[in-house]
C-alpha positions, 0 to 999 in steps of 0.5 A: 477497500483493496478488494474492489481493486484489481493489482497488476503488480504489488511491491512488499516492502522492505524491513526497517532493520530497527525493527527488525532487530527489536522484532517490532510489528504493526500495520499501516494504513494507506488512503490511495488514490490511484489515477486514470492509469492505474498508478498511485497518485496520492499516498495518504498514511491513516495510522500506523507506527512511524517506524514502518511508514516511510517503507510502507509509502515507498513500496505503495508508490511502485504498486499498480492496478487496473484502471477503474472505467466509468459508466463510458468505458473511460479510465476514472481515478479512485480511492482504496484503503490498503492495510500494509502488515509488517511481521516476523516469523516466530523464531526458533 
C-alpha cells in the first residue's frame, strides 16, 4: 500500500489525448518494486484501461521514495501498490 511509502518526488502523467477528447477516465494499478535507492525498479500493471497504461508507467518510472531500511539501518528493496487515477474536470 503507498501509504507506508515515503514519496520524494511524484510525476502526474500526462493525458492520452484519445481520451482526452472522448473524456475517458479510469484508474490504473501499478505493482512497484522500488530498489535500495529509492527508484522503481520493477513496474507491474495489475488493471487498468489500456488507453491510460503506457502514460501511467512512464510517469511511475520518474517517481522517487525514500529507501525502506532494514532492521540494520541497510537500504532493502520493496513492493507498493500504487493506484494512478485519470479524470477530468466537470465541463462547463
Amino acid at each position: 500500500d503507498s501509504t507506508d511509502v515515503d514519496f520524494i518526488s511524484t510525476v502526474a502523467p500526462d493525458y492520452p489525448a484519445a481520451a482526452r477528447a472522448s473524456r475517458e477516465t479510469g484508474v490504473v494499478v501499478l505493482k512497484v518494486r522500488f530498489d535500495t535507492a529509492g527508484e522503481p525498479d520493477r513496474i507491474t500493471v495489475l488493471e487498468g484501461p489500456d488507453v491510460f497504461v503506457p502514460c501511467a508507467t512512464e510517469a511511475m518510472q520518474q517517481w522517487r521514495a525514500t529507501p525502506h531500511v532494514d532492521g540494520q539501518g541497510r537500504p532493502r528493496e520493496f513492493d507498493v501498490t500504487i493506484r494512478i487515477r485519470f479524470s477530468l474536470p466537470e465541463k462547463e
